[in-house]
GUTORTOR-589522 format. One record per residue (C-alpha): residue in one letter; x, y, z. Coordinates in steps of 0.02 Angstrom, whole numbers, padded with zeros to 5 digits, always signed. Example, Ala and Ser with C-alpha at 12.3 -4.5 7.8 and 13.67 -1.06 7.14 Angstrom:
BEGIN
a+00615-00225+00390 s+00684-00053+00357 
END
This chain:
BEGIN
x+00024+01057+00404 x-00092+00967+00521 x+00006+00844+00655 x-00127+00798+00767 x-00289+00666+00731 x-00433+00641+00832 x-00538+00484+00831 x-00706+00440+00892 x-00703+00253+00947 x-00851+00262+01094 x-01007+00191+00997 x-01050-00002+01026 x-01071-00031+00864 x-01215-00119+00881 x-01244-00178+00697 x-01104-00269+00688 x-01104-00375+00851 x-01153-00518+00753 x-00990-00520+00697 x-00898-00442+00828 x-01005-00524+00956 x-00935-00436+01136 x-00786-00355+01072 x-00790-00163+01026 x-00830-00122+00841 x-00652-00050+00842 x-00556-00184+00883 x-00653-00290+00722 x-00498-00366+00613 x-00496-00320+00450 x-00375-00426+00328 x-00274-00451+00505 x-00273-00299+00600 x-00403-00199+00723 x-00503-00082+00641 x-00429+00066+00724 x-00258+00002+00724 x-00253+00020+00514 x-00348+00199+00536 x-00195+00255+00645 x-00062+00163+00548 x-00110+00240+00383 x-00120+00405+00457 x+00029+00403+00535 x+00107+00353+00372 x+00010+00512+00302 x+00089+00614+00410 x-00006+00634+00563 x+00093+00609+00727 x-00013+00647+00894 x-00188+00545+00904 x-00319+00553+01024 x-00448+00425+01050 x-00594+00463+01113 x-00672+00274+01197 x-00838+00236+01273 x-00906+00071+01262 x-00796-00077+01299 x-00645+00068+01337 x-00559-00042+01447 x-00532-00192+01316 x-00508-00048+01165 x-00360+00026+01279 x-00287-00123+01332 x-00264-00209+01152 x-00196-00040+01100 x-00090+00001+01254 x-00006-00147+01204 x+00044-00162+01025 x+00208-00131+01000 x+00174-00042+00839 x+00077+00091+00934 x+00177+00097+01088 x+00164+00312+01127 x+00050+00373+01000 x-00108+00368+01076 x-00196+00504+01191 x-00350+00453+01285 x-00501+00524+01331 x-00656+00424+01389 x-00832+00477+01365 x-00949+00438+01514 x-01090+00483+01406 x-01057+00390+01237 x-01234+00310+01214 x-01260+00492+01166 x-01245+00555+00980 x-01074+00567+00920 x-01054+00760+00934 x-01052+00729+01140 x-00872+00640+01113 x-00805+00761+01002 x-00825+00877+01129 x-00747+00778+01287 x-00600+00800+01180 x-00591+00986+01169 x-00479+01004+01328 x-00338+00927+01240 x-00372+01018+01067 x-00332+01205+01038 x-00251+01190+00862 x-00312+01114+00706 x-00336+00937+00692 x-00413+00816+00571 x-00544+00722+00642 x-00587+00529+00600 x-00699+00408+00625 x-00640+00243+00693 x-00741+00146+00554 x-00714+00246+00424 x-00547+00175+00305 x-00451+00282+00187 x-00299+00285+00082 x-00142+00373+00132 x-00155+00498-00014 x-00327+00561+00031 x-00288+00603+00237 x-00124+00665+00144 x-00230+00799+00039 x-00325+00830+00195 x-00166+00874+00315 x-00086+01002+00173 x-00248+01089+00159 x-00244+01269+00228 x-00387+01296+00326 x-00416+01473+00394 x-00448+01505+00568 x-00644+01488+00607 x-00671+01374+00479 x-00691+01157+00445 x-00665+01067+00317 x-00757+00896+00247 x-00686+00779+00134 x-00843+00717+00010 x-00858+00584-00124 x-00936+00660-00276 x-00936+00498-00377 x-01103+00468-00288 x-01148+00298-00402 x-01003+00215-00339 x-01049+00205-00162 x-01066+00030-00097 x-01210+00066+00023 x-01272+00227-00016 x-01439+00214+00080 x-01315+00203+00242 x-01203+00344+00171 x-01215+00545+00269 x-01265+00651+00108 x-01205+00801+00079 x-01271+00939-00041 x-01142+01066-00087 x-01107+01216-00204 x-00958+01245-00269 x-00826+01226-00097 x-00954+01266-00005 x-01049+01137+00108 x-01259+01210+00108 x-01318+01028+00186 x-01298+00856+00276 x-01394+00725+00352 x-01422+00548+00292 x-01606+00559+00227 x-01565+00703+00104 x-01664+00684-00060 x-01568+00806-00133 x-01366+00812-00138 x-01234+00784-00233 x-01086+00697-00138 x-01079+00592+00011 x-00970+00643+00196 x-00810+00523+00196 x-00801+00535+00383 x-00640+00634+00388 x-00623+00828+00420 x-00508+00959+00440 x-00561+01061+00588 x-00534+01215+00681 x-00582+01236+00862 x-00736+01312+00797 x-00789+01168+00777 x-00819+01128+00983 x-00909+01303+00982 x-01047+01237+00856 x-01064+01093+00925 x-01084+01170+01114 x-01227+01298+01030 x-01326+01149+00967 x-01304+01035+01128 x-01474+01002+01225 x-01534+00876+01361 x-01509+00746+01217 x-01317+00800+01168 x-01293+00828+00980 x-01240+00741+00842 x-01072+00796+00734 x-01200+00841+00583 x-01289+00958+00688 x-01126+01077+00714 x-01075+01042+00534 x-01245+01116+00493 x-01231+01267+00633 x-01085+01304+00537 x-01127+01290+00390 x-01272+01424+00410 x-01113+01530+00454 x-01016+01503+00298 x-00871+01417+00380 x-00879+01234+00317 x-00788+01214+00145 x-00800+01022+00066 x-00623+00944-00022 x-00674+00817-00153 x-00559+00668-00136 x-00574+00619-00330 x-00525+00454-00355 x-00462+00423-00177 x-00527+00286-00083 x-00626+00266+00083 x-00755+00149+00152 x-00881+00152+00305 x-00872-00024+00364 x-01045-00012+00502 x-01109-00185+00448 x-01057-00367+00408 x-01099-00324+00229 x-00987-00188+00222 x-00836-00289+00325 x-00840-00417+00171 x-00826-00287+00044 x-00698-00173+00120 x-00590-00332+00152 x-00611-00379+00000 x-00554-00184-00095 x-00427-00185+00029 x-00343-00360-00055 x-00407-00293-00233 x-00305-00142-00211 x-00138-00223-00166 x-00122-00246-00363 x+00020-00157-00424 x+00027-00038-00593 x+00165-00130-00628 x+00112-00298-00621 x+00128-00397-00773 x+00009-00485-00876 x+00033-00643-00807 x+00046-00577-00628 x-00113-00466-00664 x-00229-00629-00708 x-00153-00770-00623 x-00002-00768-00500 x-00098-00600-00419 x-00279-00697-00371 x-00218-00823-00300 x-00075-00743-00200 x-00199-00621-00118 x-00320-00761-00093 x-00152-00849+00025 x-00126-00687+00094 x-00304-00656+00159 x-00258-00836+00247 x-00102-00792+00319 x-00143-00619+00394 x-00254-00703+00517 x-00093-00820+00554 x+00063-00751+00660 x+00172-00792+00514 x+00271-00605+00479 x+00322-00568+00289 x+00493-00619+00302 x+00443-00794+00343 x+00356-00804+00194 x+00510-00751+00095 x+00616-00878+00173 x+00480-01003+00126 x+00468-00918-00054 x+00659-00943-00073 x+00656-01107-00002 x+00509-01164-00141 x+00635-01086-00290 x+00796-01179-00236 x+00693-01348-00233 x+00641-01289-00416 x+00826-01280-00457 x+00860-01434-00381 x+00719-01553-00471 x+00766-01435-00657 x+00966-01482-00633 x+00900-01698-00639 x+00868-01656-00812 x+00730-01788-00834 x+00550-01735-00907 x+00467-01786-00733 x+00591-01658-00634 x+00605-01529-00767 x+00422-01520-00771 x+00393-01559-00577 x+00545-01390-00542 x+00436-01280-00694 x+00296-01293-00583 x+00399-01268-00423 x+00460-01107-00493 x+00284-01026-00519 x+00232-01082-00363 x+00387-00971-00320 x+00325-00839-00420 x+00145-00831-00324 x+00215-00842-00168 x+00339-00702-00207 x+00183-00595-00193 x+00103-00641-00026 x+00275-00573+00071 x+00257-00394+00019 x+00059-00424+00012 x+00054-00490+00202 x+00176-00335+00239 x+00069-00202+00158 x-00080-00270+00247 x-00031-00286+00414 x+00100-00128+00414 x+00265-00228+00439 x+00341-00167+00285 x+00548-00135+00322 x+00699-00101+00241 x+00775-00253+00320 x+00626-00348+00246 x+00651-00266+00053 x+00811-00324+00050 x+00782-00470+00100 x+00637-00513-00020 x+00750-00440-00163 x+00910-00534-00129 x+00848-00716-00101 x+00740-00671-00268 x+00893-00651-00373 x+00977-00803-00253 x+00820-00899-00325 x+00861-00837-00506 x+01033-00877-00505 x+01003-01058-00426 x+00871-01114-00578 x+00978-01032-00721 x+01103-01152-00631 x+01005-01283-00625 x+00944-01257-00812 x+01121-01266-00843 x+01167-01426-00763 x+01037-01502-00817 x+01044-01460-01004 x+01239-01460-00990 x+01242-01662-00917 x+01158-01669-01091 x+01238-01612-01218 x+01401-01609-01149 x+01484-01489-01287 x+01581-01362-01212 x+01508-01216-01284 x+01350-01264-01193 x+01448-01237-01027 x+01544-01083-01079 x+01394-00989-01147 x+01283-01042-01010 x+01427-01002-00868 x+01461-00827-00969 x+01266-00773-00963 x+01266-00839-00768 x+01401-00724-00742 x+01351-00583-00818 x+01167-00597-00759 x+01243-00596-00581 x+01369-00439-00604 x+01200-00338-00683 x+01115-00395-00516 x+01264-00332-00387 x+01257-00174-00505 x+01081-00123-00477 x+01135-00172-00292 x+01280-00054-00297 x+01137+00088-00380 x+01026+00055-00265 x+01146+00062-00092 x+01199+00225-00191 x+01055+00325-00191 x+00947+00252-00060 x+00818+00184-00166 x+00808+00039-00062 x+00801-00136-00084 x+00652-00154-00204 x+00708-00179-00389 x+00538-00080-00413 x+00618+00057-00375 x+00758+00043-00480 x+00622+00024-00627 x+00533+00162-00558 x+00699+00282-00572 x+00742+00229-00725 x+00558+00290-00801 x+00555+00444-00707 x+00731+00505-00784 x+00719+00436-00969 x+00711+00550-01098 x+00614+00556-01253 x+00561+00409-01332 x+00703+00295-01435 x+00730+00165-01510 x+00845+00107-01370 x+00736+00140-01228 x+00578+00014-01327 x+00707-00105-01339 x+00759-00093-01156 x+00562-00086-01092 x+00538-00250-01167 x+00672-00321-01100 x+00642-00251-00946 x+00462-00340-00961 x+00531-00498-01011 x+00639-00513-00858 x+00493-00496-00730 x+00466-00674-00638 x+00307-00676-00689 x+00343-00686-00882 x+00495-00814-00881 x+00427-00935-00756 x+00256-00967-00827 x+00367-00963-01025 x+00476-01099-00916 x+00320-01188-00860 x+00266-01191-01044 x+00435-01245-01104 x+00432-01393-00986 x+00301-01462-01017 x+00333-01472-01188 x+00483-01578-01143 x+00608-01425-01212 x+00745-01395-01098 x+00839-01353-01221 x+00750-01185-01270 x+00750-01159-01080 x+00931-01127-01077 x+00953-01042-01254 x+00790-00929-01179 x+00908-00903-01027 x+01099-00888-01105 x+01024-00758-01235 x+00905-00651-01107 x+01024-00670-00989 x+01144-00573-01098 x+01020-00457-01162 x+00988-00411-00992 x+01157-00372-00919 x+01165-00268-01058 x+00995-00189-01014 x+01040-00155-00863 x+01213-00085-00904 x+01156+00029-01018 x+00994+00095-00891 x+01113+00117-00736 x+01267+00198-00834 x+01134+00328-00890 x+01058+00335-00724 x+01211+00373-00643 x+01284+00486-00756 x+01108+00586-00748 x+01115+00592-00556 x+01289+00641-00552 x+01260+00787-00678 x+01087+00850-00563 x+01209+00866-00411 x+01335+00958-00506 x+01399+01123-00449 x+01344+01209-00634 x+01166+01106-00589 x+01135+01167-00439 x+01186+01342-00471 x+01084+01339-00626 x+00924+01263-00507 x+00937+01388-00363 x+00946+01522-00501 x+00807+01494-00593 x+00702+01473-00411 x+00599+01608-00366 x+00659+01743-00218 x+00581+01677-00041 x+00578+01506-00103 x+00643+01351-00007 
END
């Protein structure tokens, strides 16, 4: 497995000082952070754990800004490039002193997903040989007259170079090297350096450069103002979730990425915008317990807001790389605090009503039980070290279900019809048609059905774990493992 990165950050990225205006094209914010700053973040959460940068222009300001971020404080290696208004190949090779094992190399305007570098680091590469990963879905390329081409057959790389007429996938700026690599690139060095195509094309007239195609993965150049728009732009489009519900999918979703892409540029941190999230759902609870149409409708629309905003905490902490533990738990428990308060609220205010006392006892039983389900999933969480996401929990539950029943339909929908997004925009709709009254038999009976849920899901879950780390299980497993395995 490959531990060590190196980036090329020593072009002056001329073609986007427009936007950049002085500053180095690596130190460009995208959706909050410096360029180069998300490149090493994400690979770091790949897997990669030594990095060295190689700087040219504006080295001095790059090093500085990066010297001094806390969330990069010992990671970087430097090497500066007296020479960087020569092609690219030139830095590549002022790194070679500190290189003698494999290494992936990067550019520093290149992005990519953590699952692609991911594919990249586990790849075995033989001694002598490189590795480039390409994009065969060619017509999908947001500026493919920019784009390196790359012709290839089978694994085999046969050409690059952007003015190819013929090829079939395009360079992603991200290889798996071999110190061969500094040895091609010294052959093909004249007066004039040499570029990082021309040693991909030395050895690939040696049969040692192999292509990976990254599928589905995603990666974008981002070398002009064009290209910052639309990689800012995927980047906020991708922070949907497969979970996300209807509801969450066409409405809450927009416009909570839309606040997000405001409050990245703002030194507000995620957990700020939970506490402000929580503070928006206990105002909810406070204007639904009044009981009047006004507040009722006024706390409905309080509690979506609630909803949307619930998003931008964990959007804000994907996009600037501040996601915690600390900060999961936090999101999940003032979530359910928020629940908890407006099924109160709903309560009193319904209850101040219709003062019957089954209204109270039902409504007090359901309140109960929806807040033992929640300090269970706590306790199942704590247990196995899922976490603090509920997501999670969700997520366990699908992987370890058996075949299909009748039992686990029923518990899917429920499961669906106790995500925020579905009950607060039903609330909304409720309100406004002046029925608090089905607001609290909605809540008293799903409230119920899912402590039940939820009893049912985590007995199973727990009784399935216990059974995997079972004596009889695990002699079974290492049995049926293969000799020399691990």
């Amino acid at each position: 497995m490959i531990k060590t990165a190196l980036i090329i950050a020593a072009g002056a990225g001329s073609r986007l000082q427009q936007v950049t205006g002085a500053a180095p094209k690596p130190l460009l914010r995208l959706a909050g952070v410096p360029l180069i700053k998300r490149i090493i973040l994400t690979a770091r959460k790949a897997g990669i754990e030594r990095f060295v940068v190689v700087t040219g222009y504006a080295a001095d300001q790059i090093r500085n800004t990066l010297d001094t971020d806390p969330q990069l404080v010992g990671l970087i290696e430097w090497v500066h490039n007296d020479q960087w208004e020569l092609p690219n190949g030139v830095s590549v090779l002022s790194a070679r002193p500190l290189l003698a094992e494999p290494f992936i190399l990067m550019m520093s305007d290149h992005l990519f997903e953590e699952k692609t570098l991911k594919s990249m680091i586990d790849l075995p590469v033989a001694a002598g040989e490189c590795v480039l990963a390409v994009d065969r879905n060619t017509d999908k390329i947001y500026d493919i007259d920019d784009a390196t081409k790359v012709r290839a057959e089978g694994d085999r790389l046969t050409e690059i170079g952007k003015d190819l007429n013929e090829y079939n996938a395009i360079d992603t700026g991200m290889f798996a090297c071999t110190p061969v690599l500094f040895d091609a690139l010294e052959s093909c060095r004249t007066e004039k350096g040499c570029s990082l195509s021309d040693g991909i094309r030395t050895l690939s007239r040696q049969g040692r450069m192999r292509v990976l195609d990254i599928g589905d993965g995603f990666w974008q150049d981002v070398d002009t103002p064009d290209m910052v728009a639309h990689a800012e732009r995927t980047l906020l489009r991708r922070l949907r979730k497969p979970t996300d519900g209807w509801v969450s999918r066409y409405l809450n979703r927009p416009i909570s990425t839309r606040i997000s892409r405001l409050l990245v540029r703002t030194p507000i941190t995620p957990n700020q915008v939970t506490l402000v999230t929580f503070a928006t759902g206990l105002v909810s609870a406070y204007m639904i317990a009044e009981g009047s149409y006004q507040a009722t409708l006024l706390g409905a629309l309080l509690f979506q807001l609630s909803s949307v905003l619930d998003g931008c905490d964990g959007e804000v902490a994907k996009l600037t790389f501040r996601e915690s533990r600390y900060g999961s738990w936090l999101d999940t428990v003032t979530d359910n605090l928020t629940y908890l308060a407006f099924f109160l609220g709903v309560l009193w205010g319904y209850g101040n009503t219709d003062p019957s006392p089954r209204i109270w006892l039902l409504g007090g039983g359901s309140l109960a039980a929806v807040a033992v389900s929640i300090l269970l999933m706590y306790y199942y969480l704590a247990a196995t070290g899922e976490g603090g996401s509920l997501v999670r929990y969700n997520e366990a539950f699908r992987a370890k279900k058996s075949r299909p029943s009748l039992m686990s339909r029923v518990l899917d929908i429920l499961r669906m019809m106790s995500k925020r997004d579905f009950f607060t925009m039903l609330f909304l709709c409720f309100a406004a048609a002046g029925r608090l009254d089905w607001m609290f038999w909605t809540i008293t009976g799903g409230g119920f059905a899912t402590a039940i849920a939820v009893f049912v899901s985590t007995g199973r879950l727990i009784a399935r774990d216990r059974a995997a780390s079972s004596p009889v299980a695990m002699k079974t497993q290492t049995q049926g493992e293969p000799a020399g395995s691990v």
